[in-house]
C-alpha positions in Angstrom: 11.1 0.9 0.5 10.6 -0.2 -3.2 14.1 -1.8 -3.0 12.8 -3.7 -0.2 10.0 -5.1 -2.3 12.3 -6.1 -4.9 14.9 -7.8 -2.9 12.1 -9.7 -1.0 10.1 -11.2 -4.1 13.4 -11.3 -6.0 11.9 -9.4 -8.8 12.3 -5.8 -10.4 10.2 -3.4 -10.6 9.6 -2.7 -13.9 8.5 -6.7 -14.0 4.8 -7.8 -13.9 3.6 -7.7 -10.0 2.1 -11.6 -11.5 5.9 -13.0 -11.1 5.8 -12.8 -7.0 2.8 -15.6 -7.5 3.9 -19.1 -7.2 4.2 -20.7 -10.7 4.5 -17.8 -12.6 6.4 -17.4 -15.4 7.3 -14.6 -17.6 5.2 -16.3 -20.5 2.4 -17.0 -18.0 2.0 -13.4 -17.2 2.5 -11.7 -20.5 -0.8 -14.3 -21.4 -2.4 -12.4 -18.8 -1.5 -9.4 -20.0 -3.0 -10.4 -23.2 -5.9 -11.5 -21.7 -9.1 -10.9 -24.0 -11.2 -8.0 -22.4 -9.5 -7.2 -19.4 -5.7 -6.9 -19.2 -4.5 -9.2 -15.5 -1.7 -7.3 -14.3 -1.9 -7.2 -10.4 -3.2 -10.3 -8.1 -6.4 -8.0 -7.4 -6.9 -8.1 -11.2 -6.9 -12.3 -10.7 -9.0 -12.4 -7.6 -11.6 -10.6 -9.2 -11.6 -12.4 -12.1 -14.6 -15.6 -12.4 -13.5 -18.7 -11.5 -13.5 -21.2 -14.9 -12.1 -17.4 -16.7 -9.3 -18.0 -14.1 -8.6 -21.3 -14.6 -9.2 -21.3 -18.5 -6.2 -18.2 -18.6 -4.0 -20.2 -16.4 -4.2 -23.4 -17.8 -2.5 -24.9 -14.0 -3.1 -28.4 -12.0 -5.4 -28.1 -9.4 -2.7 -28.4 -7.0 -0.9 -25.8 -8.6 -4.2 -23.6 -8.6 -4.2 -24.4 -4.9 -0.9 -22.6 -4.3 -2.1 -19.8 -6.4 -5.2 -19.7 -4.3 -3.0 -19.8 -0.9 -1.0 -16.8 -2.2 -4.1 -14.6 -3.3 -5.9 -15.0 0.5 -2.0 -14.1 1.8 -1.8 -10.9 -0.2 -2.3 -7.7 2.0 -6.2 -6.6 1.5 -6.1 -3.7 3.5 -8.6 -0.7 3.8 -7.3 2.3 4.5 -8.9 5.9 5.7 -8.1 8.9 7.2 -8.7 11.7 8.9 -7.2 15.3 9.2 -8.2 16.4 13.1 -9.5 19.7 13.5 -8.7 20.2 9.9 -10.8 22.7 9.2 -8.5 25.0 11.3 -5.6 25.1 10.6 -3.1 27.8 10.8 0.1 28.5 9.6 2.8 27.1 11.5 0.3 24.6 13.5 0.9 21.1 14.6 -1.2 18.7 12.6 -2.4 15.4 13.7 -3.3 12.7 10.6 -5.2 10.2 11.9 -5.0 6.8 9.8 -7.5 3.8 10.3 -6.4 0.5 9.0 -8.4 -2.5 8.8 -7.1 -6.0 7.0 -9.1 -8.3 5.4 -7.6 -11.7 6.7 -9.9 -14.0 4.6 -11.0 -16.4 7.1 -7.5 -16.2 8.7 -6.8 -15.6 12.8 -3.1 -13.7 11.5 -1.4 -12.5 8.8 2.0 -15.0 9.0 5.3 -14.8 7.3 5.5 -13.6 3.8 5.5 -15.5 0.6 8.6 -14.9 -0.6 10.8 -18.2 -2.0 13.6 -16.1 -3.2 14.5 -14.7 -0.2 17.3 -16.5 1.8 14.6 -16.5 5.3 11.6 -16.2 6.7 10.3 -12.8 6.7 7.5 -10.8 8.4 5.6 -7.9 6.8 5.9 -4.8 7.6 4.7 -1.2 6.2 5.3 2.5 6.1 3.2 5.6 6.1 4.5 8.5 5.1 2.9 12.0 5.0 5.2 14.1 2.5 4.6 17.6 -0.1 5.9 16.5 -3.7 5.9 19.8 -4.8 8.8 21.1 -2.5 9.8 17.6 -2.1 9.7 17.3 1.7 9.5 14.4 3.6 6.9 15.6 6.5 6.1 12.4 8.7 6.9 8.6 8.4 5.9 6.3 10.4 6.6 2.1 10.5 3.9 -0.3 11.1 3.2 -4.0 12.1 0.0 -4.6 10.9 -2.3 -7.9 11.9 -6.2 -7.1 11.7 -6.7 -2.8 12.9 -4.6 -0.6 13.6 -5.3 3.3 14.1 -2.2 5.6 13.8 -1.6 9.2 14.4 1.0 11.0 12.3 2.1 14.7 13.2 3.5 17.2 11.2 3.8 20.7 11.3 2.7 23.1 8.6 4.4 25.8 6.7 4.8 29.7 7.9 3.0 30.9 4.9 -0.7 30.6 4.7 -2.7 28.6 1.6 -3.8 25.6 0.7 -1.5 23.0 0.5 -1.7 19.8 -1.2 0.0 16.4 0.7 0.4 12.7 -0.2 -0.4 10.3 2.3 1.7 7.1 1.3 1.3 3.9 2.5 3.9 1.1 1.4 4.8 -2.5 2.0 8.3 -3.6 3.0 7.4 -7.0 1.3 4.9 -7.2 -1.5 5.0 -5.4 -5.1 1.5 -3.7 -5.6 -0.4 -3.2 -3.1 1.3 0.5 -2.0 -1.8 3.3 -1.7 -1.1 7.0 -2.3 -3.7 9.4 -1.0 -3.8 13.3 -1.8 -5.2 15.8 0.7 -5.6 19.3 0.8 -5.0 21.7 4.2 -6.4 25.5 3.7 -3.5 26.6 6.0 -4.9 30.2 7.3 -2.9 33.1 8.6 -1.2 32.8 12.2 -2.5 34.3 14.7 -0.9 38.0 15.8 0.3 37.4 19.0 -0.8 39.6 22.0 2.3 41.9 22.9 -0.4 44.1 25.1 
């Protein structure tokens, strides 16, 4: 999924999440970096900035700022929550239902359209995983792909272990196209014993 990311924006990972904005340079982002008070290293980190700080960092055309501008309303805003059902009983064993609300702040905007991505040889659409796994046996426990535009509500399964506990899971939602804006969620299931079944 990460790869993804990479070979879409044409960037690396360990690079500043600033390069994917258009106009960006290497020098341009290590001056945000640098930036006096608060470090800008993700595009939330520039939205959020005030408007003559902004342009006094970047230094840009207004047309230039313009594309910056179009970029920044294009960048996934998304709210996520979630919801174990019938968490609160849970055995071991049991088939458990995630529920996951998404809701995307479109800025003004009727859909979310192709990505920004010039160094990719063709247009592109977004697309995102959610992925329920344990790190600490390092199982993979429920993945799911999504299209999203403005709400969605998805319902991941899994089942959990035969020994009873609680159990700590990651709830991980990622973008096939943007460097980030990926969420990780932890959760905790008190797993309780199974029931004995009824040989009577």
């Amino acid at each position: 999924m990460e790869t993804s990311q990479m070979i879409t924006q044409g960037v690396w990972e360990r690079d500043s999440r600033l390069l994917q904005l258009p106009h960006f340079t290497k020098e341009l982002a290590k001056r945000c970096q640098g930036n006096p008070g608060k470090s800008i290293e993700t595009v939330f980190d520039l939205v959020e900035m005030e408007e003559n700080e902004r342009r006094e960092l970047l230094q840009m055309s207004e047309s230039l700022l313009m594309d910056i501008y179009g970029f920044c309303n294009q960048y996934p805003d998304i709210d996520l929550t979630y919801d174990v059902l019938d968490g609160g009983k849970v055995r071991a064993g049991d088939d458990v239902t995630l529920q996951v609300t998404l809701e995307r702040n479109l800025e003004g905007r009727t859909e979310v359209g192709p990505v920004f991505a010039p160094r990719y040889p063709k247009d592109k659409e977004e697309g995102w995983w959610l992925v329920v796994g344990d790190p600490k046996s390092n199982q993979l426990l429920a993945i799911k792909r999504v299209t999203l535009q403005r709400k969605s509500r998805i319902k991941l399964n899994f089942t959990t272990p035969a020994e009873a506990g609680t159990r700590e899971y990651t709830l991980y939602f990622m973008c096939d196209s943007y460097l980030g804006c990926d969420e990780e969620h932890t959760f905790a299931l008190d797993v309780k014993e199974a029931m004995a079944e009824d040989n009577s």
